[in-house]
N, C-alpha and C positions, 0 to 999 in steps of 0.2 A: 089436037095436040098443040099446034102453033098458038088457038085462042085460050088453051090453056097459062103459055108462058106471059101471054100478052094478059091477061089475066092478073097471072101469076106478082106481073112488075109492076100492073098499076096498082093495085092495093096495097103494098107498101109504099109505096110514092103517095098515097091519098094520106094516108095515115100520117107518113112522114111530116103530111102537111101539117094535116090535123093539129099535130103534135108541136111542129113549130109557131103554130096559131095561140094555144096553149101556153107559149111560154112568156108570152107578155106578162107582167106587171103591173097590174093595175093601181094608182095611188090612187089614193082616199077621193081625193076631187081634183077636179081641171083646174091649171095655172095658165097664165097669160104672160109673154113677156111683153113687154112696151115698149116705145124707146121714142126719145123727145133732142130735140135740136133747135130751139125756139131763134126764132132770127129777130135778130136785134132793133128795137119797136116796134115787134108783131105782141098782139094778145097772146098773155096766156095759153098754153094748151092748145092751138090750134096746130103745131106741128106733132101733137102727140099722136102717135100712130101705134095700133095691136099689130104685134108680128105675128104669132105664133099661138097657138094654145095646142095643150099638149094632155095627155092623161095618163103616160105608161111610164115606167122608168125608161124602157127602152126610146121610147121619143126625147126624155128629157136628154139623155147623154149622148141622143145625135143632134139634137141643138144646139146643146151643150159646145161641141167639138164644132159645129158648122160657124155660130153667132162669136161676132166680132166679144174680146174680154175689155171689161170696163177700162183697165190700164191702158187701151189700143184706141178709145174714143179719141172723137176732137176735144175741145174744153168747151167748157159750159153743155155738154148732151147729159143726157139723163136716160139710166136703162133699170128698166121695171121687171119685175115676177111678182104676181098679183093674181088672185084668188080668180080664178075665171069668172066674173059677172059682175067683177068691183073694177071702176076704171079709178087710175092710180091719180085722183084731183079730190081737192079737199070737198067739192061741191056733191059728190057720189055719196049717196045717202049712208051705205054704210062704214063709211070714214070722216062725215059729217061731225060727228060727236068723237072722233078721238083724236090720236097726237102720233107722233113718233122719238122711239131711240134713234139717237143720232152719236157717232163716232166718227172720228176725222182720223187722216191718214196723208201720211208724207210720203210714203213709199209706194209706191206703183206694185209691187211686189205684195204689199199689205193687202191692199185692198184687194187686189187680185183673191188671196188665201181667205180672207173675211166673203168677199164675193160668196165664194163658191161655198165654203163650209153653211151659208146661210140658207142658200137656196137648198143643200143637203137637207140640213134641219127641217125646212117649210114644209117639201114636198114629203120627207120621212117623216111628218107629222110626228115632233122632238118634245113641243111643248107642251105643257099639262094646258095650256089655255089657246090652244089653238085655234077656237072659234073666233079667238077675238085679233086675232092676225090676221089684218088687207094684205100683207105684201114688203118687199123691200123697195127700196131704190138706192143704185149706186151713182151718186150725182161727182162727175170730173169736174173738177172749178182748176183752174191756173195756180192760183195759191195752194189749195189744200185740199183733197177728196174728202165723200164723205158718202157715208153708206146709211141707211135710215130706215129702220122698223118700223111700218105704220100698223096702228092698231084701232079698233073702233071705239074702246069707252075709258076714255084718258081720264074720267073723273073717279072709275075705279082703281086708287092705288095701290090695291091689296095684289091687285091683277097683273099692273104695269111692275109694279116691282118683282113678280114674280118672273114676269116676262122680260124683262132687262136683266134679270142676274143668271137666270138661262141662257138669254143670246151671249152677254158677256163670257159664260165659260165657253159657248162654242164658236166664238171669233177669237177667244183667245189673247185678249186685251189687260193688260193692268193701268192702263189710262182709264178715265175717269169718261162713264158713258153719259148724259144728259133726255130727259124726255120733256120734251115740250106739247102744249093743246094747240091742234090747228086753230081753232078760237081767239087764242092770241096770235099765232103768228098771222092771222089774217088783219087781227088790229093794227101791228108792229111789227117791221119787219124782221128787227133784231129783237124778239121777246124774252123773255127769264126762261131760264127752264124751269117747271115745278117738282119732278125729279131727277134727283143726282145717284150714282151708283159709281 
């Protein structure tokens, strides 16, 4: 009778597990978050460091809640969500050939709400062109933030435009967004955009 009840309590206790094992979320594919603090005369990219990668919703919203928010950076750091296997530097093959939207922001508050609604979108796989999305970056500068779409093939504009007027309704913006080619900004530091939205 006793290894009856004893029985009796672990099989729903297994199950119980079971069950909570189950109710992960799985997203589409792994994201990586980054985060860069580049000290002043060091090369490029060498402070860039992978935090995290994640693959459940439930991981992203304990990351979420754990990692410091872009608004709380020092100035000049840089914080990434990027496609798990694409490191977030123009030199990564598959960010080689494309560009990023770029939106600036005055308010600490802004960015914050653009943040988070973007990384919503990435991982809830929002865009009809998703495959062609590395990732975001939210870069704190002294003067003025700035949060930036990279995507792989900037010389498709039928793509990028479809992709900027997307991100555009879900940051929530009526300022005017710009997309520029890594290509040029590597030529020039201050390059033209080739699209405006």
């Amino acid at each position: 009778m006793a290894s009856e009840v004893a029985t009796e309590t672990v099989v729903p206790t297994t199950e119980g597990a079971a069950a909570t094992e189950k109710k992960q979320h799985n997203l589409e594919r792994k994201w990586s978050f980054w985060f860069d603090k580049p000290k002043q005369g060091a090369a490029w990219g060498i402070s860039l460091r992978r935090v995290y990668t994640f693959e459940t919703v439930e991981e992203f919203w304990c990351l979420y809640d754990q990692v410091v928010k872009p608004s709380k950076l020092p100035a000049n750091a840089d914080f990434h969500l990027f496609k798990a296997g694409i490191e977030p530097k123009w030199e990564d093959p598959e960010c080689a050939n494309g560009g990023k939207w770029t939106v600036t922001s005055n308010v600490k508050a802004n960015l914050e709400n653009m943040w988070l609604e973007t990384l919503m979108a990435l991982i809830g796989e929002q865009f009809d062109e998703a495959d062609d999305i590395c990732g975001v970056v939210a870069s704190v500068r002294q003067r003025q933030d700035k949060l930036s779409l990279w995507t792989k093939a900037a010389a498709n504009e039928a793509a990028q435009m479809s992709i900027g007027r997307k991100w555009k309704k879900i940051i929530d913006v009526d300022d005017k967004i710009t997309y520029s080619f890594h290509d040029d900004s590597k030529r020039e530091r201050s390059a033209k955009s080739r699209y405006n939205l």
